[in-house]
C-alpha positions as CSV (number, residue, x, y, z in Angstrom):
1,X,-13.0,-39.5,-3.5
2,X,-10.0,-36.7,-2.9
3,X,-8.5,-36.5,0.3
4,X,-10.0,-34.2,2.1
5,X,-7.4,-30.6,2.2
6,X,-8.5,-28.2,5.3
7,X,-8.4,-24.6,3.7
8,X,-6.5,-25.6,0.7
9,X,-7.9,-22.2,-1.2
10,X,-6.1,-20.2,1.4
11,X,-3.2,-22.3,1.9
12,X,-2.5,-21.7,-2.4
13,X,-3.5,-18.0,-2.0
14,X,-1.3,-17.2,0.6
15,X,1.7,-19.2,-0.6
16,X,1.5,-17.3,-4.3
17,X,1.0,-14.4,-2.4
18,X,4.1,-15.2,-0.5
19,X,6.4,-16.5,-3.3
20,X,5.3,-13.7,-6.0
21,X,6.6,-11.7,-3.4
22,X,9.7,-13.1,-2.8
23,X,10.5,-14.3,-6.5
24,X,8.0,-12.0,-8.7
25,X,5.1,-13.4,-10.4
26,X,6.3,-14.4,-13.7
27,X,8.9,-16.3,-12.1
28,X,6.8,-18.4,-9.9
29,X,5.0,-21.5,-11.4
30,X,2.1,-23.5,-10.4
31,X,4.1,-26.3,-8.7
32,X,6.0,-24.1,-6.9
33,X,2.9,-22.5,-5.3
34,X,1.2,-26.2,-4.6
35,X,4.8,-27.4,-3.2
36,X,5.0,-24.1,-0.6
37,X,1.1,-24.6,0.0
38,X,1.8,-28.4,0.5
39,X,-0.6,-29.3,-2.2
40,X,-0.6,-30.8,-5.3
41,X,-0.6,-29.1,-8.7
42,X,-3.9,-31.0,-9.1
43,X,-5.4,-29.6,-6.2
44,X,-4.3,-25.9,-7.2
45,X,-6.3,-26.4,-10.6
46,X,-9.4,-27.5,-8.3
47,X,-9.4,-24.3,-7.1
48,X,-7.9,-21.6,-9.4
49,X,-8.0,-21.5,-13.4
50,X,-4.3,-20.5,-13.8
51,X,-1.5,-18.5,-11.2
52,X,-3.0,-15.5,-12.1
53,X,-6.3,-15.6,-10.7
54,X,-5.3,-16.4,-7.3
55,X,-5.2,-12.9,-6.9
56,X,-8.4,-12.1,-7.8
57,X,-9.8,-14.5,-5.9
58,X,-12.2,-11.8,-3.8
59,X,-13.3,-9.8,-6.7
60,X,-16.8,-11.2,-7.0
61,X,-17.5,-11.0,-3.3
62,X,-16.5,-7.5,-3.8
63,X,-18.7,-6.7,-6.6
64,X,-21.9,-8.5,-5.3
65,X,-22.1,-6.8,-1.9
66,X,-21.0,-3.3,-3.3
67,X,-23.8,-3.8,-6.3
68,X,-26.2,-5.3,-3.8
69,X,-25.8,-2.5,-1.2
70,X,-26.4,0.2,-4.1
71,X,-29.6,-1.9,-4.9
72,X,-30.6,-2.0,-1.7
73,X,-30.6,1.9,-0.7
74,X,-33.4,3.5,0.0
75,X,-35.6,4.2,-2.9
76,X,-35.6,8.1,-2.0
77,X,-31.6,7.7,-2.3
78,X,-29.8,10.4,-4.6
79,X,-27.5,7.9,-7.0
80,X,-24.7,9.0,-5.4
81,X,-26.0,8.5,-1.9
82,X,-26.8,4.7,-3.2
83,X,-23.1,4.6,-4.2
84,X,-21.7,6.0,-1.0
85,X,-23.7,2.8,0.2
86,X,-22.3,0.3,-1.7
87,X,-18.6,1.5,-1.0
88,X,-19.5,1.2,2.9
89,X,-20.4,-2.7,2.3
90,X,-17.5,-3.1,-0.2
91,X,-15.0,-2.7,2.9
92,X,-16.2,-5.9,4.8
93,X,-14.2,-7.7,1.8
94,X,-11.0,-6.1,3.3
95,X,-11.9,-5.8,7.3
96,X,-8.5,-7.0,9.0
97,X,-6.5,-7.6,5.6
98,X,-4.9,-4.8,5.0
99,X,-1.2,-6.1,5.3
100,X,-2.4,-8.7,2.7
101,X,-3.6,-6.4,0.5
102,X,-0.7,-4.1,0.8
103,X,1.2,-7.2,-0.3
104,X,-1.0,-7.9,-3.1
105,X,-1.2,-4.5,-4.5
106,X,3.2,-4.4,-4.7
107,X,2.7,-7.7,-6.6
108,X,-0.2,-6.2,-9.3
109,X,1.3,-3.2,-9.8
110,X,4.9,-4.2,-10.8
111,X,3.5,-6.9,-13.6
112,X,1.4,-5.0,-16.8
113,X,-0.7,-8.1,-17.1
114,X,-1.9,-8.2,-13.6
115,X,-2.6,-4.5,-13.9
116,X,-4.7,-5.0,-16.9
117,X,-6.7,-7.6,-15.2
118,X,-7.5,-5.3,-12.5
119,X,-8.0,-2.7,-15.0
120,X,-10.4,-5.6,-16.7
121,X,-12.6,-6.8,-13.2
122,X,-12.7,-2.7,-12.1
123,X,-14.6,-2.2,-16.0
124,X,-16.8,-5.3,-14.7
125,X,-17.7,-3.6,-11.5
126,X,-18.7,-0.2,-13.6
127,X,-20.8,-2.5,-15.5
128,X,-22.6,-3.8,-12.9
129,X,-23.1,-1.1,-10.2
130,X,-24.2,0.9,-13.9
131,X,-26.9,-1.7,-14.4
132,X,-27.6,-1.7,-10.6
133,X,-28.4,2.2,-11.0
134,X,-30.4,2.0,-14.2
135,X,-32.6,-0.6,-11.9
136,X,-33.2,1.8,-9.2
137,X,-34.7,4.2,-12.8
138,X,-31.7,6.2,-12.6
139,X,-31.3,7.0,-16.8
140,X,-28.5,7.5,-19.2
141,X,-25.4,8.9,-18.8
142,X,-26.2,9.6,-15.3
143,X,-26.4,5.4,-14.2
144,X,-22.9,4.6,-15.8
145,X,-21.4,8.6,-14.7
146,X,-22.0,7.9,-11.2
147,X,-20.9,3.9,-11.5
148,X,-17.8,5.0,-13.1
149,X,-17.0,7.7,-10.3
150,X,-17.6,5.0,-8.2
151,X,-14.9,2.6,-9.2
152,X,-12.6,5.5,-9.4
153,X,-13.3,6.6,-5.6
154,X,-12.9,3.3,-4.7
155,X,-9.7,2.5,-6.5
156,X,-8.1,5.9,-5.7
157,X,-9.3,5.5,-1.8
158,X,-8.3,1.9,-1.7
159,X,-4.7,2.9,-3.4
160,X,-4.6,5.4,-0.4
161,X,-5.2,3.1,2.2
162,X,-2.6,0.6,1.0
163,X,0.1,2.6,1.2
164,X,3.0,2.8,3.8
165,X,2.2,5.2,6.0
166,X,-2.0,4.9,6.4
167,X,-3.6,3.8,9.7
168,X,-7.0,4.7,9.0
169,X,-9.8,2.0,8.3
170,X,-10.6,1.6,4.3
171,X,-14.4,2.9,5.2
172,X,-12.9,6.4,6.2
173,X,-10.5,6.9,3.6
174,X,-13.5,5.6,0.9
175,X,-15.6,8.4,2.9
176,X,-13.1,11.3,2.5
177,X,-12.5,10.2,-1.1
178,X,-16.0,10.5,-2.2
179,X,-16.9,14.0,0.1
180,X,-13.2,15.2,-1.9
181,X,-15.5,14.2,-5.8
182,X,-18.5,16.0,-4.6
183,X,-16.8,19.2,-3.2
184,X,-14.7,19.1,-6.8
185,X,-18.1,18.2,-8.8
186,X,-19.6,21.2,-6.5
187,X,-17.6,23.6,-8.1
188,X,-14.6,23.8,-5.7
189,X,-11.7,22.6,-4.8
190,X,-11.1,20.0,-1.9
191,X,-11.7,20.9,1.5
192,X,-8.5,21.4,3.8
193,X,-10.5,19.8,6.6
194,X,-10.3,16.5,4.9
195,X,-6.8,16.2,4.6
196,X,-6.4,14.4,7.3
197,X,-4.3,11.6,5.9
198,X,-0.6,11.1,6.1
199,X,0.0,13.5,3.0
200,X,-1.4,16.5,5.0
201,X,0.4,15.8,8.1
């Protein structure tokens, strides 16, 4: 048997996150992350298929309990009212993280294949939360419409809340980023009143 390696998952997550950082993630290898984690580069293979998946380590916990809370909305729940649900659950994944994710967003966003694997597990999630719709009988286009304007509220809200100068919790910037869709897909433009962010102070 192994020796036993308290929280070596988080240990390799946050030393990658820590050295892609510092160094940039093509030039940080997989026995550099086990050596800062204190691990071996066996261990790190245990636990992640390659350096890049480290950082999407939380993308399935992500899409189960958004896609579970859109199933689970009340039957009598307009689709987009079952999607307002699901990005409510979705921000337990981040509660207390947001420094981390901050971090992790500078290190996705200055390497094109990281940003294509977002681009590639955000497609997954329109997939799903689609499929999750067409469950509760909501037909076609309208079940893969309103899944993709769900990934694109949450990706523009969470992009909002990661940057420098937000305080406010993920829920409430995911909460003014869908009211903002529906007063557009109402036939107007965004309400003043919810421009409450840093941008409109």
């Amino acid at each position: 048997m192994g020796r036993w390696e308290p929280n070596a998952r988080g240990r390799l997550a946050e030393a990658a996150l820590a050295l892609y950082s510092e160094r940039g993630y093509e030039q940080t290898t997989v026995a550099e992350i086990a050596g800062r984690a204190g691990l071996t580069e066996r261990t790190f293979f245990r636990h992640y298929a390659d350096k890049r998946e480290v950082l999407f380590d939380g993308s399935g916990a992500l899409q189960e309990l958004f896609v579970n809370a859109v199933a689970g909305a009340a039957p009598a729940a307009a689709p987009i009212d079952a999607l307002a649900a699901g990005l409510e659950a979705a921000c337990a994944v981040f509660h207390g993280r947001r420094e981390h994710a901050r971090r992790r967003q500078a290190v996705v966003m200055a390497n094109p294949e990281l940003m294509e694997r977002e681009l590639i597990k955000l497609a997954s999630l329109s997939a799903a939360l689609a499929d999750a719709l067409r469950r509760r009988g909501v037909a076609e286009p309208a079940a893969s419409l309103t899944a993709e304007v769900g990934v694109a509220v949450f990706k523009v809200g969470f992009e909002r809340w990661t940057a420098a100068a937000e305080e406010r919790e993920l829920s409430q910037v995911l909460r003014e980023s869908l009211a903002e869709f529906r007063a557009v897909a109402a036939g107007g433009g965004a309400d003043p009143a919810l421009r409450s962010g840093p941008a409109a102070r």
